[in-house]
C-alpha positions in Angstrom: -22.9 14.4 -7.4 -21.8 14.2 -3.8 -21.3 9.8 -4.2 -18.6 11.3 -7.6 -16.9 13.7 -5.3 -16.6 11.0 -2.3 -15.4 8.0 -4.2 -12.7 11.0 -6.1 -11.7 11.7 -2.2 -11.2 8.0 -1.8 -9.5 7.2 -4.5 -7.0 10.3 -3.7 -6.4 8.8 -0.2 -5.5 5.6 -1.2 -3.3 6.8 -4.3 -1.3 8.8 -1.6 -1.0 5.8 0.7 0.4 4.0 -2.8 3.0 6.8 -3.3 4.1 6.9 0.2 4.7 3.0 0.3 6.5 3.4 -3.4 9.0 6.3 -1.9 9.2 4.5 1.4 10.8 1.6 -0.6 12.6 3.9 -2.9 14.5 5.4 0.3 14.6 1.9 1.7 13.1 3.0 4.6 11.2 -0.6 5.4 9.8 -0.2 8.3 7.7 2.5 7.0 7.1 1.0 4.0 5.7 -1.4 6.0 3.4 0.5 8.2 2.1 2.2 5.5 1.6 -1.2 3.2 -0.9 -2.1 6.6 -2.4 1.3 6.5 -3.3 0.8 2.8 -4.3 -2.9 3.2 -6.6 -1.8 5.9 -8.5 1.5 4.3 -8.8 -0.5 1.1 -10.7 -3.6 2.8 -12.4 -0.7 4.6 -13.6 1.2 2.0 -14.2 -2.3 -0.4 -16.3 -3.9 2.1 -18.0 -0.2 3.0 -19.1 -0.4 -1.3 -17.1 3.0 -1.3 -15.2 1.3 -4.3 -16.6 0.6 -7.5 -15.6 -3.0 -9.7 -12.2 -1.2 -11.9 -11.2 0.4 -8.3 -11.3 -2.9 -6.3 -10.1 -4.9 -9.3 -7.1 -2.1 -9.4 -6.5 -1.6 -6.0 -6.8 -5.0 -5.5 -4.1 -5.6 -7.7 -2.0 -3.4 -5.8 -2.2 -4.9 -2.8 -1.5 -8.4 -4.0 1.9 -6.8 -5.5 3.1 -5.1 -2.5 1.8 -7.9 -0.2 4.6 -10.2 -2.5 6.9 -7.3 -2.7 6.9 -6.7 1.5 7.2 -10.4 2.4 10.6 -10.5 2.9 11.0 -6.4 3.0 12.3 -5.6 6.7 16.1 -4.7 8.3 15.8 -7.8 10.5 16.2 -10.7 7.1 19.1 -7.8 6.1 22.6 -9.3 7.3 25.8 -6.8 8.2 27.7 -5.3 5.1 31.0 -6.9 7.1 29.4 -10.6 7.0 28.2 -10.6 3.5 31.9 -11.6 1.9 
């Protein structure tokens, strides 16, 4: 009962960190889209390499992360050039 009620609590967490990164973007707030993509990456390899996931949750989460990873590549103010230069 307790392993259902942990892996519900992890699951939670790391659906939070998903909709934080997803309104983050949204806002175009990059930077923190960014910290919290890291904050994911590193909880998920945490809790995957911990065997706090079960197979659908690292297949999903997985799956996740490999989408934001190609989404964030190029996701920051610095690759962003000056609404006065872009004519």
């Amino acid at each position: 009962m307790f392993g259902f009620l942990k892996k519900t609590k992890v699951a939670k967490e790391l659906d939070r960190l998903i909709a934080e990164i997803d309104m983050n973007m949204q806002n175009n707030y990059k930077d923190a889209a960014r910290a919290t993509f890291r904050e994911f990456e590193e909880l998920y390899t945490a809790l995957a390499e911990s065997g706090e996931l079960n197979e659908n949750q690292k297949s999903m989460y997985s799956a996740k992360l490999s989408a934001y990873r190609e989404k964030l590549k190029a996701y920051s103010h610095k690759d962003q050039k000056p609404y006065w230069t872009s004519k």
